[in-house]
C-alpha positions as CSV (number, residue, x, y, z in Angstrom):
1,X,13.2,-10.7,-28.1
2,X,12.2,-7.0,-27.9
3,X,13.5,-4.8,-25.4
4,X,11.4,-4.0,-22.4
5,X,11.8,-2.1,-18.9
6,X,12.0,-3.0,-15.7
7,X,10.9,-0.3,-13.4
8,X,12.6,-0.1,-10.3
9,X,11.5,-1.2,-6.7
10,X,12.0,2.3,-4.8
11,X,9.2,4.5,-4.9
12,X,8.1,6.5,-8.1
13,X,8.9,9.9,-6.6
14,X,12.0,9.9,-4.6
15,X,11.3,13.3,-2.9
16,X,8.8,14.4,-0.7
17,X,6.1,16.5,-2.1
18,X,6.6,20.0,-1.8
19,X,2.9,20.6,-1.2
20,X,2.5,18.3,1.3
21,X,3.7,18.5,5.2
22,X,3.8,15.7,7.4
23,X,4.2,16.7,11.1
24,X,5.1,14.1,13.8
25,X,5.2,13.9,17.1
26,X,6.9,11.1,19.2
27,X,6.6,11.8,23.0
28,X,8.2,9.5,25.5
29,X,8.1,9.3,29.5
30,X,9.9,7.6,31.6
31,X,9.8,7.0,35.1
32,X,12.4,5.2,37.5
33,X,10.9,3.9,40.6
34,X,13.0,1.8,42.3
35,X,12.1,0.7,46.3
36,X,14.7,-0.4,48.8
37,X,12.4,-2.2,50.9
38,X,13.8,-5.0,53.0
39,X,12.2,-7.8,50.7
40,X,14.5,-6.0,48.1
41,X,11.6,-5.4,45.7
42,X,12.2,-3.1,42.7
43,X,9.8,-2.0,40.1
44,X,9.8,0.2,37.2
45,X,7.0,2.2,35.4
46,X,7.2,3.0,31.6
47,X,5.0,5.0,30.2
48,X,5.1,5.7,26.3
49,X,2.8,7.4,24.3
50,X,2.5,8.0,20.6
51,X,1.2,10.7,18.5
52,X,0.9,11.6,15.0
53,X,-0.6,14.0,13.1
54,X,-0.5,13.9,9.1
55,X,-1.8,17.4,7.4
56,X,-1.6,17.0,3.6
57,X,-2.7,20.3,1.8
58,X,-2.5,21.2,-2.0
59,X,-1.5,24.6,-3.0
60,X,-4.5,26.5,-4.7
61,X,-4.4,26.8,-8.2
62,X,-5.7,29.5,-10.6
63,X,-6.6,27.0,-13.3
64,X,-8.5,30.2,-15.0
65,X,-4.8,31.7,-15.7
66,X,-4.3,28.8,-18.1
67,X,-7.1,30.2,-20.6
68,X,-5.1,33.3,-20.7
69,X,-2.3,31.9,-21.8
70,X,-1.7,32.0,-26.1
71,X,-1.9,28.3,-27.1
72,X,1.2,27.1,-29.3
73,X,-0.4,24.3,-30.6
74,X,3.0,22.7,-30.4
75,X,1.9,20.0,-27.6
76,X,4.7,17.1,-25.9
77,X,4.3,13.9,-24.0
78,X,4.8,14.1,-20.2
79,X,4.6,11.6,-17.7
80,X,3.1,12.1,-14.0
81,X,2.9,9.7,-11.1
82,X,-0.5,8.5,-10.1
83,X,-0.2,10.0,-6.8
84,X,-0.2,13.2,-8.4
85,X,-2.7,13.5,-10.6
86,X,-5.8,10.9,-9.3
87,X,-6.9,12.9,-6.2
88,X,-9.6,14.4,-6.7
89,X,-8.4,17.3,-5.1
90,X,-5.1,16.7,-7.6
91,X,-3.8,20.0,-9.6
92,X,-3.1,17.5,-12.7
93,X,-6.8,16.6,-12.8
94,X,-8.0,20.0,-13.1
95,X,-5.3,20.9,-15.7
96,X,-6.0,18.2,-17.9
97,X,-9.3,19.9,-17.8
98,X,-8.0,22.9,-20.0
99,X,-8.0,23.1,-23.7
100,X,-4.1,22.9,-23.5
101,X,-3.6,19.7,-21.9
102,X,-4.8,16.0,-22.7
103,X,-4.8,12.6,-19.9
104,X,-4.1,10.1,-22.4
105,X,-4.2,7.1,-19.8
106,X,-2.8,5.1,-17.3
107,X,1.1,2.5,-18.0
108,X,1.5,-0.5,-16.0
109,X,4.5,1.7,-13.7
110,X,1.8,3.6,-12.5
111,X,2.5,6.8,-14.1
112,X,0.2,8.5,-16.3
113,X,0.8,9.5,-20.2
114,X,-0.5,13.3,-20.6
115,X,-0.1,15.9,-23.4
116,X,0.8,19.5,-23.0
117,X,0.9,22.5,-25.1
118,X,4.3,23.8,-24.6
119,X,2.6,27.5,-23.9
120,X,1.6,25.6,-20.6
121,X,5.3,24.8,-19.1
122,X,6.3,27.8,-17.9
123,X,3.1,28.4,-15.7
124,X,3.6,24.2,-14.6
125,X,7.2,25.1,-13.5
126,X,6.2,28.4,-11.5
127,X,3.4,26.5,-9.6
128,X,6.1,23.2,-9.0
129,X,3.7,21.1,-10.9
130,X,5.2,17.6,-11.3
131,X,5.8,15.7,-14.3
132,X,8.5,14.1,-16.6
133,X,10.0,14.5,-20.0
134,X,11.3,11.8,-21.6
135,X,15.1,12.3,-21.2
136,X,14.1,13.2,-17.1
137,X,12.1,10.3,-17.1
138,X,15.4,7.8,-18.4
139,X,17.4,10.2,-16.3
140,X,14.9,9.5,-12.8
141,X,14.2,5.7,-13.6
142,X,16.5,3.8,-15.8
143,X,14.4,3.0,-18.6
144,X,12.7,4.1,-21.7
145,X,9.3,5.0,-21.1
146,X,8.7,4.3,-25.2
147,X,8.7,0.7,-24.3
148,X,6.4,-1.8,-23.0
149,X,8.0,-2.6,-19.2
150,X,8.7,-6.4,-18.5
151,X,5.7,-7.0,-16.6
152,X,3.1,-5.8,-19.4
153,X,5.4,-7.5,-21.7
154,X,5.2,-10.7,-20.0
155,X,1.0,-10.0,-19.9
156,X,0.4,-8.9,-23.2
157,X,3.7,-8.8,-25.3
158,X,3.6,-5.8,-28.1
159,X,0.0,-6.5,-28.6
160,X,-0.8,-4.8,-24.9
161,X,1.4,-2.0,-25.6
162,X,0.0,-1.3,-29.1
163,X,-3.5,-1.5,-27.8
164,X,-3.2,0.7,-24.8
165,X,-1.9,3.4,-27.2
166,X,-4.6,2.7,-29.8
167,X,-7.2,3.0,-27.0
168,X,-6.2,6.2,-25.9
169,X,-5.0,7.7,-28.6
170,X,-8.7,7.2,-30.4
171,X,-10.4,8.8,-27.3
172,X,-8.2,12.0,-27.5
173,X,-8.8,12.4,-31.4
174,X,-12.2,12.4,-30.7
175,X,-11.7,14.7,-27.6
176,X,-12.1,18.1,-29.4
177,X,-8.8,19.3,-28.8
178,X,-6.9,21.5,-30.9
179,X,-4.6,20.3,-33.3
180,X,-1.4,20.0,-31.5
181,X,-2.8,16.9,-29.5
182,X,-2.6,15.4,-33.2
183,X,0.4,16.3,-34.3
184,X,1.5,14.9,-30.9
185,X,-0.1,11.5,-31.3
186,X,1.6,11.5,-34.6
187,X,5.3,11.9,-33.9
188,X,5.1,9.8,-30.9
189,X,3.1,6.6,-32.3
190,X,4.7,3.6,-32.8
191,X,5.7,2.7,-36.6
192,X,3.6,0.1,-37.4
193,X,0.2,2.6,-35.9
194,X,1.0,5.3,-37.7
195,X,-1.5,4.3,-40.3
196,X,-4.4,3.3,-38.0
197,X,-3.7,7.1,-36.3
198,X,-4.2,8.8,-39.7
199,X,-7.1,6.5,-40.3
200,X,-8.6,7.4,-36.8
201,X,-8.4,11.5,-37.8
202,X,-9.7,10.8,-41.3
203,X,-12.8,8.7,-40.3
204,X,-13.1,11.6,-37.2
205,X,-12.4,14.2,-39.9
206,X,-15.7,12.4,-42.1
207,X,-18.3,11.8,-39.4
208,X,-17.8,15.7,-38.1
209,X,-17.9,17.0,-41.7
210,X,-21.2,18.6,-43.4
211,X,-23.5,16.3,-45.1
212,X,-22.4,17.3,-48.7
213,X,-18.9,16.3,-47.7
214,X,-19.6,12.9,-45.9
215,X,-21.4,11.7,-49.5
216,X,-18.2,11.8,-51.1
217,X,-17.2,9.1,-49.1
């Protein structure tokens, strides 16, 4: 039987979220009435009350500084929890947005697959920008991301997992990106996809070619 994960119960992101605040207040009063009337009565009033207050605020990102920066067209796999990157208010979504980053899609742990030009890390590090590398990833959750976890084994076997990475991979060949995004989707595809991949970029390759080109085919 092929190896497969199982993520672990706690939470995805251990840590609070530096760029969130959560203030609380908890505000109790008490009073202690007691009457020494001759029927011996005694009573006691309790009064508790309960407030909360929950600010969550994103730090402001330049997202133009990322155009600035030389593209390497080296680009890595990356891994960012879902919390962090489907607000629409999220600093991941507008990153992805760049020429130097790709969303490939959504895994059953509820983390998301994205691709980075390497040119982009040092500017994701300075603004605390969270996301995984594979080694962090094993590090942080006991598991190898590269393999399908035990509940979309159970689902869909190998078939689910090579799918999912089929699907995606074929929308971010045709995305326009630069070249790196390739080169990614090559070293990090599965053995037995490698050919569809190549197929995927050739056919891509064909369609977006001049006319005099496409009737050689």
């Amino acid at each position: 039987m092929p190896f497969t994960n199982t993520p672990p119960s706690t939470p995805i992101l251990g840590g609070a979220n530096p760029e969130s605040c959560i203030l609380v207040t908890h505000e109790v009063e008490v009073t202690h009435e007691v009457g020494v009337a001759h029927e011996g009565k005694v009573s006691y009033e309790v009064d508790v009350t309960h407030g909360a207050e929950q600010k969550y605020e994103r730090a402001t990102l330049d997202i133009d500084e990322l155009f600035l920066i030389p593209p390497t067209n080296n680009w890595k796999l990356y891994y960012v929890a879902a919390d962090e990157i489907e607000p629409t208010d999220s600093g991941w979504g507008k990153i992805a947005s760049t020429t130097g980053a790709y969303k490939l899609g959504k895994r059953f742990d509820n983390l998301y697959e994205v691709a980075v030009d390497e040119s982009y890390i040092p500017w994701l590090f300075h603004h605390k920008i969270q996301f995984f590398d594979k080694a962090k990833f094993e590090l942080q959750f006991f598991y190898d991301p590269t393999q399908p976890t035990t509940t979309e084994w159970e689902v869909y076997g190998w078939g689910g997992l090579y799918f999912r990475f089929l699907g995606n991979a074929f929308q971010a060949i045709w995305s326009g990106r630069s070249q790196g995004l390739e080169l990614c989707l090559r070293s990090i595809a599965p053995t037995d996809l490698c050919t569809a991949i190549e197929w995927a970029i050739l056919s891509r390759d064909i369609v977006m070619s001049t006319p005099l080109v496409r009737k050689k085919f």
